[in-house]
C-alpha positions as a Markdown table, in Angstrom:
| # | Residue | x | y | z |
|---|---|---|---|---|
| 1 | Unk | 0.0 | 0.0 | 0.0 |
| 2 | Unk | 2.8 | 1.9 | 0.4 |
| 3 | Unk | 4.1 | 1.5 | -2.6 |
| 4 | Unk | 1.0 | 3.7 | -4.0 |
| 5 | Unk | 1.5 | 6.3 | -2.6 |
| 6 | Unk | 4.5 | 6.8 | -3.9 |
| 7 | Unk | 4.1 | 5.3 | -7.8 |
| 8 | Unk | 1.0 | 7.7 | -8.1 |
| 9 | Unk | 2.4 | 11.4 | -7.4 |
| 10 | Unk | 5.6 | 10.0 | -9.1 |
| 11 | Unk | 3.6 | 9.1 | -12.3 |
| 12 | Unk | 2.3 | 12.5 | -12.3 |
| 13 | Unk | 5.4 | 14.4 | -12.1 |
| 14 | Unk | 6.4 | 12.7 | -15.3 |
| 15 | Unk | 3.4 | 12.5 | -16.9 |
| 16 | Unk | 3.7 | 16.3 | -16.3 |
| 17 | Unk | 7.6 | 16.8 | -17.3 |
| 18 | Unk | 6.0 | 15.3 | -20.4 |
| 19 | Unk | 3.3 | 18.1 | -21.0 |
| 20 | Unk | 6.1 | 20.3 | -20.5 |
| 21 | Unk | 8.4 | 18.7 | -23.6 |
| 22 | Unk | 5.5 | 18.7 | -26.1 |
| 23 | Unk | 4.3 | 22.1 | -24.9 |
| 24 | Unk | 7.6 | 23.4 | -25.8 |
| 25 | Unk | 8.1 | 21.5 | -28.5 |
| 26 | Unk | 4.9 | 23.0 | -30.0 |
| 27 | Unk | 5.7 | 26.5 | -29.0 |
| 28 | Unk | 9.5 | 26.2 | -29.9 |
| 29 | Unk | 8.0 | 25.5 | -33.8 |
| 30 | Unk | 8.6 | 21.6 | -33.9 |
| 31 | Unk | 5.5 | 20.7 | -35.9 |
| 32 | Unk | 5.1 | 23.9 | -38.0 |
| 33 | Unk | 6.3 | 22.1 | -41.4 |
| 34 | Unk | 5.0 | 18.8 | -41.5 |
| 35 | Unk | 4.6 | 18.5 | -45.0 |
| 36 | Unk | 7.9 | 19.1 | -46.8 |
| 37 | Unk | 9.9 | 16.4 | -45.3 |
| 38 | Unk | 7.5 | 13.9 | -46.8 |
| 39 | Unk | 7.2 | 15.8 | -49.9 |
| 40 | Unk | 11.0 | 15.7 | -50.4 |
| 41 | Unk | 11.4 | 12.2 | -50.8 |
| 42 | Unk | 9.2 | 12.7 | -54.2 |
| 43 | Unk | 11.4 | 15.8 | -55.3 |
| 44 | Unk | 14.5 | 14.3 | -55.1 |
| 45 | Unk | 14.3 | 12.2 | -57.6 |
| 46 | Unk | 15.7 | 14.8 | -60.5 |
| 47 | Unk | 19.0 | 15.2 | -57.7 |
| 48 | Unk | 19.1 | 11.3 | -57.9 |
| 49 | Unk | 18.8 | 10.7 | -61.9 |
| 50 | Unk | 22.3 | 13.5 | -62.1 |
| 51 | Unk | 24.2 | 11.2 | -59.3 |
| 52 | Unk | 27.0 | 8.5 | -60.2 |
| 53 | Unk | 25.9 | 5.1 | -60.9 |
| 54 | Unk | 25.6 | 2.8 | -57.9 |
| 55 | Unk | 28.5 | 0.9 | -59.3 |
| 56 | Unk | 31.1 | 3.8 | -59.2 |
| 57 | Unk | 30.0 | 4.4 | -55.6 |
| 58 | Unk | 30.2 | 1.4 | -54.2 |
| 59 | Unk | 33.0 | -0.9 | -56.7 |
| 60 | Unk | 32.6 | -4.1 | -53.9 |
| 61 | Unk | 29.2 | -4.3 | -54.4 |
| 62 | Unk | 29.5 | -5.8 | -58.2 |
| 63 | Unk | 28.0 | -9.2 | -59.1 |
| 64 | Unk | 31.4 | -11.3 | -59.3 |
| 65 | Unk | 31.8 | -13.1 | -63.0 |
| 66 | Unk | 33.7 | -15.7 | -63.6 |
């Protein structure tokens, strides 16, 4: 029983210290730009289609022929 009384106001001191992160996080501008990081994945494809072969990047990677 003990044991409670303890585990309870120490869950809410985190649970609080936890409010706190995401309040700042929120305030500090964290989520303001949600969109372009999944929207860069798509417009980096023209960057990708100028880059070296895979080959000339990574020469240990090749299929071995004998």
């Amino acid at each position: 029983m003990i044991i409670i009384f303890l585990l309870i106001p120490l869950s809410i001191v985190i649970a609080a210290c936890f409010l706190g992160a995401f309040i700042w996080a929120v305030r500090s501008g964290q989520y303001e730009d949600t969109c372009t990081p999944g929207m860069r994945l798509l417009l980096d494809d023209a960057k990708l289609a100028k880059a070296k072969p895979l080959e000339t990047l990574t020469p240990n990677l090749k299929p071995k022929t004998k």
